[in-house]
C-alpha positions as CSV (number, residue, x, y, z in Angstrom):
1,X,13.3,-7.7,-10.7
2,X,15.2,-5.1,-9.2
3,X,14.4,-4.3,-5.3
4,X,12.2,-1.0,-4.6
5,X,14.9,-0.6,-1.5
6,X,18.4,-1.2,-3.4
7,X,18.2,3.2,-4.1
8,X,21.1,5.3,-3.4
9,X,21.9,7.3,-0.4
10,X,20.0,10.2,-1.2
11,X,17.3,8.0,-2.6
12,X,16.5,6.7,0.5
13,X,16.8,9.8,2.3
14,X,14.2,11.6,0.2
15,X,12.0,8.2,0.8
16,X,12.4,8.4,4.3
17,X,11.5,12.3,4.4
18,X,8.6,11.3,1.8
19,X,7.0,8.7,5.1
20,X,7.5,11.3,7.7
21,X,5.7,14.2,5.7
22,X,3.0,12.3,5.1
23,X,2.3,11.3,8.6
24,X,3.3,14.8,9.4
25,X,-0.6,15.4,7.7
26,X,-3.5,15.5,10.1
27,X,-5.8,14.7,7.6
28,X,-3.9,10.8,7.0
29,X,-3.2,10.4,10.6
30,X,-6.7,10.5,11.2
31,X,-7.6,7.9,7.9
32,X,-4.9,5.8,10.1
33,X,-7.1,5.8,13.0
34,X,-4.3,8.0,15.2
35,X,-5.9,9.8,17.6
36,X,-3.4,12.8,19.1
37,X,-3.9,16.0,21.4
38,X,-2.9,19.6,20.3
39,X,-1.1,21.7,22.8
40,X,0.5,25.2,22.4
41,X,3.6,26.0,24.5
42,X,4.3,29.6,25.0
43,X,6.8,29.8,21.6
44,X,3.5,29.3,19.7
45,X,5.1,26.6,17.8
46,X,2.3,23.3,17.8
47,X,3.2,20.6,19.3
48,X,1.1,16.9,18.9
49,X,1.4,14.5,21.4
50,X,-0.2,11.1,20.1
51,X,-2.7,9.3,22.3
52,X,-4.8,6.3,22.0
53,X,-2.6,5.3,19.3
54,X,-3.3,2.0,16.8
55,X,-0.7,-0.7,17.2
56,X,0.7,0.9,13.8
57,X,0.6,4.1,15.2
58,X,2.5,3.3,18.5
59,X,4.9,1.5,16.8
60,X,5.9,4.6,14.3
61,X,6.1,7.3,16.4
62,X,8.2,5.2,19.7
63,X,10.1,3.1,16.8
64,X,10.2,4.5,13.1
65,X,10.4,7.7,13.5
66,X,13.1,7.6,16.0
67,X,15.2,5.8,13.5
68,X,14.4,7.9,11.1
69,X,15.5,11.1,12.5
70,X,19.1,9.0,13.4
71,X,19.0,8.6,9.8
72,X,18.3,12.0,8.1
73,X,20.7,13.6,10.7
74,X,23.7,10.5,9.4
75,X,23.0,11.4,5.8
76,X,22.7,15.1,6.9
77,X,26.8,15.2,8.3
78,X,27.6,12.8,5.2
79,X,26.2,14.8,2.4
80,X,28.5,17.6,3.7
81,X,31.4,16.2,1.1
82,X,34.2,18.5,2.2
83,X,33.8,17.7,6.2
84,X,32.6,14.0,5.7
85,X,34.9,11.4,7.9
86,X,35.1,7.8,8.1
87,X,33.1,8.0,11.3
88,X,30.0,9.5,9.2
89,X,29.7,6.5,6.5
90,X,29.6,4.3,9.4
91,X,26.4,6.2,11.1
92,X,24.9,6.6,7.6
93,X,25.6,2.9,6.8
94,X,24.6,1.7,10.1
95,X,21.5,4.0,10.4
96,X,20.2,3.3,6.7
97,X,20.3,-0.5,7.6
98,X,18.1,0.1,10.6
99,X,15.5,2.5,8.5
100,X,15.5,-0.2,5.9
101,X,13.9,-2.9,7.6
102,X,11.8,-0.5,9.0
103,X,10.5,0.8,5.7
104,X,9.8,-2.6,4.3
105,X,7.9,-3.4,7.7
106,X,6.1,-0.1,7.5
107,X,5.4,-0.9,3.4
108,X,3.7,-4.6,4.7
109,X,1.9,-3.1,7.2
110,X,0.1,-0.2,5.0
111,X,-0.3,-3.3,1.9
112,X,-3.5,-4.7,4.9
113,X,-3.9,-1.4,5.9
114,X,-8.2,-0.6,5.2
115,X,-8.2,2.7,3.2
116,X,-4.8,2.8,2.1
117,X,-4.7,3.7,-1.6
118,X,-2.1,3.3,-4.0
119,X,-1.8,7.3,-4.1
120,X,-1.0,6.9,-0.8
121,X,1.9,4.4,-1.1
122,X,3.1,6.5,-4.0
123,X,3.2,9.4,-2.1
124,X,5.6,7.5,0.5
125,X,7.5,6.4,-2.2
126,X,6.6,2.9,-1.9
127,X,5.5,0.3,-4.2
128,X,1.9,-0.2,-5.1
129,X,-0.1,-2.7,-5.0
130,X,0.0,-5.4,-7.7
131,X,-3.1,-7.4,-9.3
132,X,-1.3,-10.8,-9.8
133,X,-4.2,-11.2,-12.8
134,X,-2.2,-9.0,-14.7
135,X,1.3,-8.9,-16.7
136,X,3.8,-7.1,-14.2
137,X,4.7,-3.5,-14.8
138,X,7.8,-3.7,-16.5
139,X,11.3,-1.9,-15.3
140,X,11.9,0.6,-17.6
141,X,14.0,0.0,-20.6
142,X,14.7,3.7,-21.4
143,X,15.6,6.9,-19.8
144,X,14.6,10.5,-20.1
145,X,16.8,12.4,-22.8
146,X,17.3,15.6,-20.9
147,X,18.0,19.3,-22.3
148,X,18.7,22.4,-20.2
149,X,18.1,25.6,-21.1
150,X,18.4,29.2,-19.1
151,X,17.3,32.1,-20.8
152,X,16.1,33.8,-18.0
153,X,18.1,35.2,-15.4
154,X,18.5,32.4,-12.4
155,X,16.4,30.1,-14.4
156,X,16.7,26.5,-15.4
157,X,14.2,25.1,-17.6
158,X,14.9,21.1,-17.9
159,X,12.9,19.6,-20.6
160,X,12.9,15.4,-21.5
161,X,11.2,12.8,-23.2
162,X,12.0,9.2,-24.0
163,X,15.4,8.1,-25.1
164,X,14.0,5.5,-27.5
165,X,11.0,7.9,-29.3
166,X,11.1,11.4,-30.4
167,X,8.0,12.5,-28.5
168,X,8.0,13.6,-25.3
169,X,5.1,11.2,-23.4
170,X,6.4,8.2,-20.6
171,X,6.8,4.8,-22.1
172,X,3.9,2.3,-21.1
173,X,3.8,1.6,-17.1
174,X,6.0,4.8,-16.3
175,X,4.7,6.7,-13.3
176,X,7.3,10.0,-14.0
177,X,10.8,11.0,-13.9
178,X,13.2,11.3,-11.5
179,X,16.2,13.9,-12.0
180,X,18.8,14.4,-9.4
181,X,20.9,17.0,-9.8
182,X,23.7,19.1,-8.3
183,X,25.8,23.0,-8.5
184,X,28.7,21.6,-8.9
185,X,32.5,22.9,-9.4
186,X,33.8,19.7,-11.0
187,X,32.2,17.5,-13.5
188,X,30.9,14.4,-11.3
189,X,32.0,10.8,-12.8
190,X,28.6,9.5,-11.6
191,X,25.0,10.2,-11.0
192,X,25.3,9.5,-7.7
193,X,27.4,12.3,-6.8
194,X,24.1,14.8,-7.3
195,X,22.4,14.8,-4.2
196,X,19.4,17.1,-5.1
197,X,16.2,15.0,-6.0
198,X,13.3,16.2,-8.0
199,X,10.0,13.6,-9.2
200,X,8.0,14.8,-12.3
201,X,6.1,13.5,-14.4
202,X,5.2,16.2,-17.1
203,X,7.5,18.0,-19.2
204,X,9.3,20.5,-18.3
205,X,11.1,20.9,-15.0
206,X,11.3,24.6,-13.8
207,X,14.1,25.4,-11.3
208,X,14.9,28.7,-9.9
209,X,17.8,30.3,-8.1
210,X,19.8,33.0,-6.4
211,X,21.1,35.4,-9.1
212,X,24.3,35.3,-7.1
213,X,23.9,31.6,-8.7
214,X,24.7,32.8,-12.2
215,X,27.5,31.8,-14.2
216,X,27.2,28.2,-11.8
217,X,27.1,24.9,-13.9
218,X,24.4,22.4,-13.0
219,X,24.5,18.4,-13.6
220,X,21.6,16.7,-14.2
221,X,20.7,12.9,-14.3
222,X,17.4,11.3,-14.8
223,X,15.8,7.8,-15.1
224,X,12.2,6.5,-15.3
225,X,10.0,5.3,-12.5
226,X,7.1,2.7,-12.7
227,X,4.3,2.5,-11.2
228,X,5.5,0.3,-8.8
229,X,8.3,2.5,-8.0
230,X,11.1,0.5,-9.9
231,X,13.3,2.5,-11.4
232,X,15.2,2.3,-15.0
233,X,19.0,2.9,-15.7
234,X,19.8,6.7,-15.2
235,X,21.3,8.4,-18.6
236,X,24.0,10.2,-19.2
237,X,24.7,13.3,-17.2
238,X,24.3,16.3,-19.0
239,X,25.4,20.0,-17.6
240,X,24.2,23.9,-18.6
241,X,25.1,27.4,-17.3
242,X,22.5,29.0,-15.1
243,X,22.0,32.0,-16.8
C-alpha cells in the first residue's frame, strides 16, 4: 500500500498549506477547544494571539506551524527554477523532513481527536479513517483521461473521465482528481515538473487567465485520489493553447 506521505514536492506543499488554512478558521479552532484573544494594531490588519491553548493547540502553533512556515518559504525559493541553487534543495529537503514527521504526528493526534470528522481530515489532506470491518479502499488502478479545450478568450476548460470506461463518473472508492499543471515554454519530461495543483471531483475543470496569457501552452497531468487519500499512477501529460 502506497504511503499517504511519499507525494511530490509540491504535493506536500499544498498539504501543508491545506493544515494551516484550516486552522487559520475560527470556526475549527474553536471545535479544537483553542481558545485565542483578538487584538487590532493600528494597520487594521487582525492579529490572534492563542491563550489557554489544548496540549494540541500549544504544540501547533510553538512547534508545527513554525516548521511549516521554514517549509513553504524552502519550497517557495526552490520552485523558482531559473534562480534555484544547490543550497535551496538542501533547505527544501531538510525542511520537508522536519514537516513530515510533523504531519504524521499531527494526522495521529486528530485520528483520537473528539469531533474530528473525516471531512475534516480530507480537508487537511489527510487520510481518513478506516473501518477495519470492511475491504480496504483500493489504490486506484486508472487515471483520468484528460481533454483541453479553449474557446474562449483566456479560458481553459479541462474535462476527464476514467481511462478504463467511456463515461465520465470516478471508479469505486475515488474521492476526485488531482491535476497539476503548469505555463510552460518547453514540453516537461515529467509530471512533476508542473507545480500548480488543483483537486476536483466533478467534471470539468474551469481555469481562467490573463489575456496577455494567450497563445501560452499549458501541461496538464492528472491521477485519481481515494478516499483515503492514496493516490493512483498520474497519465500521460497532455498540452493545449490558451486561446
Amino acid at each position: 500500500m502506497k504511503d499517504w506521505m511519499h507525494v511530490t514536492h509540491a504535493e506536500m506543499n499544498e498539504k501543508v498549506g491545506l493544515v494551516v488554512t484550516y486552522f487559520g478558521s475560527e470556526q475549527n479552532r474553536m471545535r479544537l477547544g483553542l481558545q485565542y484573544e483578538e487584538e487590532h494594531p493600528s494597520a487594521g490588519e487582525r492579529d490572534i494571539i492563542p491563550t489557554k491553548l489544548t496540549v494540541l493547540g500549544t504544540w501547533y502553533y510553538n512547534t508545527f506551524l513554525p516548521k511549516a512556515t521554514a517549509y513553504k518559504a524552502a519550497f517557495a525559493a526552490w520552485v523558482e527554477y531559473s534562480k534555484r541553487t544547490p543550497a535551496d534543495q538542501v533547505k527544501l529537503n531538510d525542511t520537508e523532513t522536519a514537516i513530515k514527521k510533523e504531519m504524521r504526528h499531527l494526522h495521529n493526534s486528530l485520528k483520537s481527536t473528539p469531533g474530528i470528522t473525516n471531512n475534516d481530515l480530507l480537508a487537511m489532506g489527510f487520510p481518513i479513517h478506516q473501518d477495519t470491518t470492511n475491504t480496504p479502499t483500493p489504490v486506484p488502478a486508472s487515471y483520468p483521461a484528460a481533454t483541453l479545450l479553449s474557446e474562449r478568450p483566456g479560458v481553459v476548460t479541462i474535462s476527464y473521465r476514467d481511462s478504463e470506461t467511456e463515461h465520465k463518473g470516478k471508479p469505486h472508492g475515488v474521492h476526485g482528481a488531482l491535476m497539476v499543471y503548469g505555463i510552460l515554454v518547453e514540453e516537461p519530461l515529467h509530471w512533476e515538473e508542473l507545480t500548480e495543483r488543483i483537486f476536483s471531483t466533478t467534471s470539468p475543470i474551469t481555469l481562467h487567465f490573463d489575456l496577455s496569457m494567450r497563445g501560452r501552452k499549458i501541461y496538464v497531468a492528472m491521477c485519481w485520489e481515494n478516499t483515503t487519500g492514496q493516490h493512483g499512477d498520474y497519465g500521460p501529460i497532455v498540452s493545449g493553447i490558451i486561446g
